[in-house]
FINU-263593 format. One record per residue (C-alpha): x, y, z; residue number from 1. Coordinates in Angstrom, 2 decimals. Each point is the difference from the previous one (the first is absolute). Example, Ala and Ser with C-alpha at 12.3 -4.5 7.8 and 13.67 -1.06 7.14 Angstrom:
% FINU-263593
u:12.30 | v:-4.50 | w:7.80 | k:1
u:1.37 | v:3.44 | w:-0.66 | k:2
% end
This chain:
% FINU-263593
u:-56.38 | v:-86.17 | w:-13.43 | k:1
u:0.76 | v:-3.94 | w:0.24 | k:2
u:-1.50 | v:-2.03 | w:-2.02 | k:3
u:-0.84 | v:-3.14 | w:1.02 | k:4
u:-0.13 | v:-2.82 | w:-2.57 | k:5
u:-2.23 | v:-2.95 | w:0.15 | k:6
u:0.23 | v:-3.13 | w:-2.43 | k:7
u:-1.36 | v:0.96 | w:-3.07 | k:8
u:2.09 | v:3.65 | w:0.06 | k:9
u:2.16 | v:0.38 | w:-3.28 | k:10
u:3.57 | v:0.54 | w:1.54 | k:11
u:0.32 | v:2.40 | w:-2.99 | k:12
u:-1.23 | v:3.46 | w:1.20 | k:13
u:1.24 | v:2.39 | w:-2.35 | k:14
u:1.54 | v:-0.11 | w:-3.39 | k:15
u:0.45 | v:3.40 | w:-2.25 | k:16
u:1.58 | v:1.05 | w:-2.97 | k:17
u:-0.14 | v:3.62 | w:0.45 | k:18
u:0.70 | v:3.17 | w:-1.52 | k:19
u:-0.33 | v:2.06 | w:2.81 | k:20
u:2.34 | v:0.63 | w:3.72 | k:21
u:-0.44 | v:-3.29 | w:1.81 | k:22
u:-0.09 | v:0.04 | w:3.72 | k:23
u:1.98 | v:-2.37 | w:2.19 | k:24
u:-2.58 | v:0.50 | w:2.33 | k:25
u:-2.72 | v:-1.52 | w:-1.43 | k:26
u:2.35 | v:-2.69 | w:-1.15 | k:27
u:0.95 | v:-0.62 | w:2.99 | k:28
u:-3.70 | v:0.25 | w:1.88 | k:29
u:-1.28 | v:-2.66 | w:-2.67 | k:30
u:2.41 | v:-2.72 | w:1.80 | k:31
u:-0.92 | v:0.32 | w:3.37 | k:32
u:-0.83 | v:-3.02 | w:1.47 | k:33
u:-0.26 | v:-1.12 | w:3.80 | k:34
u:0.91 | v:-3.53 | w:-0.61 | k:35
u:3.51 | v:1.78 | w:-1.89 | k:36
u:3.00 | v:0.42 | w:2.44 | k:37
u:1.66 | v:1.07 | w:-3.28 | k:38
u:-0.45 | v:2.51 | w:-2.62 | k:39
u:2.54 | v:0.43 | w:-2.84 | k:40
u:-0.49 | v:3.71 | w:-1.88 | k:41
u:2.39 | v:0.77 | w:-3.21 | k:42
u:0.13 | v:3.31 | w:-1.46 | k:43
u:2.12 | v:0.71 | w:-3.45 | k:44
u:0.63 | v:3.54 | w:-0.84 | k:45
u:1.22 | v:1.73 | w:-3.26 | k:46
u:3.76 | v:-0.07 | w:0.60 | k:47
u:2.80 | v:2.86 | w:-1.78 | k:48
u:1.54 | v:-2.52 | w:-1.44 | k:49
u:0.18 | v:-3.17 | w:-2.12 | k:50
u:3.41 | v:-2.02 | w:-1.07 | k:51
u:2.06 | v:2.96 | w:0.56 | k:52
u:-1.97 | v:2.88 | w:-1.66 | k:53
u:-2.27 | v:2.21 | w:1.21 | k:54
u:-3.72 | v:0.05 | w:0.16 | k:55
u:-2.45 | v:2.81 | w:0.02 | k:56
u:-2.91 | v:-1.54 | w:-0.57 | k:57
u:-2.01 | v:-3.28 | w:-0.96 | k:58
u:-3.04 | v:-0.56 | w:-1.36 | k:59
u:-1.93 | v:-3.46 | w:0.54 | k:60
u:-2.34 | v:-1.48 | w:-2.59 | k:61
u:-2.49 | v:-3.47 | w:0.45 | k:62
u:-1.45 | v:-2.42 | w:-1.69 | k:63
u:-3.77 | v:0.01 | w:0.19 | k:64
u:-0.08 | v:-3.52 | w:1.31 | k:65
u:2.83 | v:1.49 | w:3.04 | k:66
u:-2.45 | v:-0.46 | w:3.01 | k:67
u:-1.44 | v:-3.72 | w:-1.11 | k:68
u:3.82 | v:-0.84 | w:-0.15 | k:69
u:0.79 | v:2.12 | w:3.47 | k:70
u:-2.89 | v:-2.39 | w:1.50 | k:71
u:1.33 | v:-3.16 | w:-1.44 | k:72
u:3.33 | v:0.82 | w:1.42 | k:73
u:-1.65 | v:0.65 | w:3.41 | k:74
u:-1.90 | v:-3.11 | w:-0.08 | k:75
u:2.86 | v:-1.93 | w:-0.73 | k:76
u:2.09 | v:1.64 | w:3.37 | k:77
u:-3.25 | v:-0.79 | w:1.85 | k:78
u:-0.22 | v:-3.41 | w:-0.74 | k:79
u:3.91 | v:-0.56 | w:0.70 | k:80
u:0.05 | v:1.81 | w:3.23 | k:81
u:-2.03 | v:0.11 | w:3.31 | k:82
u:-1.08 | v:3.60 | w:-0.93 | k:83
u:-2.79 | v:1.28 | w:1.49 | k:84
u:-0.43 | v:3.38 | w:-2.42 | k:85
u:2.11 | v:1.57 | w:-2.61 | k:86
u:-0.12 | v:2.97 | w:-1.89 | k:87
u:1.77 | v:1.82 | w:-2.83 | k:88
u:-0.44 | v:3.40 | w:-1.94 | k:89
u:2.11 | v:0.93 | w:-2.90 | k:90
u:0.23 | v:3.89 | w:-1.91 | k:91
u:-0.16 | v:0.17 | w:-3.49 | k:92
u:0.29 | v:3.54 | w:-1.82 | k:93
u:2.94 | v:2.24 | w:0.69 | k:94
u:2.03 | v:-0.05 | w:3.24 | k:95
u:2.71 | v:2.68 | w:1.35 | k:96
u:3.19 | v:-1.33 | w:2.19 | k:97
u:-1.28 | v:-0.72 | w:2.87 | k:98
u:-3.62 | v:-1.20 | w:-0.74 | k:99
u:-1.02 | v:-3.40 | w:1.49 | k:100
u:-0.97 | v:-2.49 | w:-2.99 | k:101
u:-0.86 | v:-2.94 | w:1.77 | k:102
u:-1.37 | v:-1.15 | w:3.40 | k:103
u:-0.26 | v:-3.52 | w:0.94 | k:104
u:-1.27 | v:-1.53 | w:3.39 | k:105
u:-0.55 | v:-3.10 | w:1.69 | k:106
u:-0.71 | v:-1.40 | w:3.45 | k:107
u:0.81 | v:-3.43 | w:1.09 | k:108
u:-0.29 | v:-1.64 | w:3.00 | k:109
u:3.64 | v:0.09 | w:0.80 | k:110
u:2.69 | v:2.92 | w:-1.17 | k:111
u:2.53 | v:-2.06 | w:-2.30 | k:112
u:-3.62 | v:-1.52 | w:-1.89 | k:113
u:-0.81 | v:3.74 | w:-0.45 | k:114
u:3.54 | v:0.65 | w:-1.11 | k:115
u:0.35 | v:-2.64 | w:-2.39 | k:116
u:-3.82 | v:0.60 | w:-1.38 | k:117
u:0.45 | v:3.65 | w:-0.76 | k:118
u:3.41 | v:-0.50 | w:-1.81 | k:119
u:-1.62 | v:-2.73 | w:-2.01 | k:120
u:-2.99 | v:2.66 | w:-0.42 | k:121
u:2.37 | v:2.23 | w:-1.48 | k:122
u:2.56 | v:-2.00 | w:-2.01 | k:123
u:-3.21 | v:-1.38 | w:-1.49 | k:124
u:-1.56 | v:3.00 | w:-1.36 | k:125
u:3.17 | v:1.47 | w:-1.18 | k:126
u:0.72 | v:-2.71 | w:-2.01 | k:127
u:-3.78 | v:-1.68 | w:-1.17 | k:128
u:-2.54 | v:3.21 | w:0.32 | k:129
u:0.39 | v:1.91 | w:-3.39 | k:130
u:1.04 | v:3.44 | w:1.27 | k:131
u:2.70 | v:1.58 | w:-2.16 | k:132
u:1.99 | v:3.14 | w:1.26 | k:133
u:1.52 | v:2.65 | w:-2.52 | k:134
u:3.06 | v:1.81 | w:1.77 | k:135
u:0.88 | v:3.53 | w:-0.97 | k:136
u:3.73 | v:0.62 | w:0.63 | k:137
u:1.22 | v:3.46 | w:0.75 | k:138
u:1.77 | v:0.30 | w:-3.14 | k:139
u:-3.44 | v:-0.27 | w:-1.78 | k:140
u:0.54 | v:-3.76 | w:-1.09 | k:141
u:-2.51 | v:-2.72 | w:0.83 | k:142
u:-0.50 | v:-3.63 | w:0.38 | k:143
u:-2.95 | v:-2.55 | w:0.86 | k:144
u:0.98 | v:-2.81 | w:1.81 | k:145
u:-2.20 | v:-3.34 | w:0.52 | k:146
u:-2.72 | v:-0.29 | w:2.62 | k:147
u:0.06 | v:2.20 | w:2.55 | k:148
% end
């Protein structure tokens, strides 16, 4: 179903810090917009690898405060962009290869404002949303690396 925004709508539909499956589905359903004729959707996975060795696992941990920062960092794409919604979701517990830890959305009126609004979206959180991820390597060794 569309949803169709009037004035006072918050562009911001959905924000989560999550520990269970997210769904790119309902990601993707909270940006619909009829006055969009662009809709950016980024998915990160659990990869096998990092820097050359191999990952089994990882295993995300947040800061309380995680979705008041996840909103700020929304507002901030809102108010820089023509967006019309945006939406992100991010896992915390423990996450297999393959697992999706993060889904981020946002329509625009055009495609490269969508483009440019969900990469900003993203590179945001990763670097300003306190969301730390502990990777397990396959020879038993692990490591926590900065925000998400």
């Amino acid at each position: 179903m569309t949803h169709l925004p009037d004035a006072s709508d918050d562009p911001i539909r959905l924000l989560a810090v999550r520990d269970t499956p997210l769904s790119l589905d309902e990601v993707y359903a909270a940006v619909g917009d009829d006055a969009a004729g662009g809709t950016a959707l980024f998915v990160g996975t659990v990869r096998d690898h990092d820097g050359g060795r191999p990952v089994v696992s990882l295993a995300y941990s947040a800061h309380p405060g995680a979705e008041a920062e996840l909103r700020r960092v929304a507002e901030k794409v809102a108010a820089d962009f023509p967006v019309r919604a945006v939406a992100a979701v991010h896992r915390t517990g423990h996450l297999a290869v393959g697992d999706v830890a993060v889904v981020a959305a946002v329509s625009c009126p055009h495609r490269a404002e969508a483009f440019a609004a969900c990469a900003r979206l993203v590179e945001d959180l990763k670097h300003e949303v306190p969301i730390w991820k502990r990777q397990i390597f396959v020879d038993g060794d692990e490591e926590w690396v900065g925000a998400c």
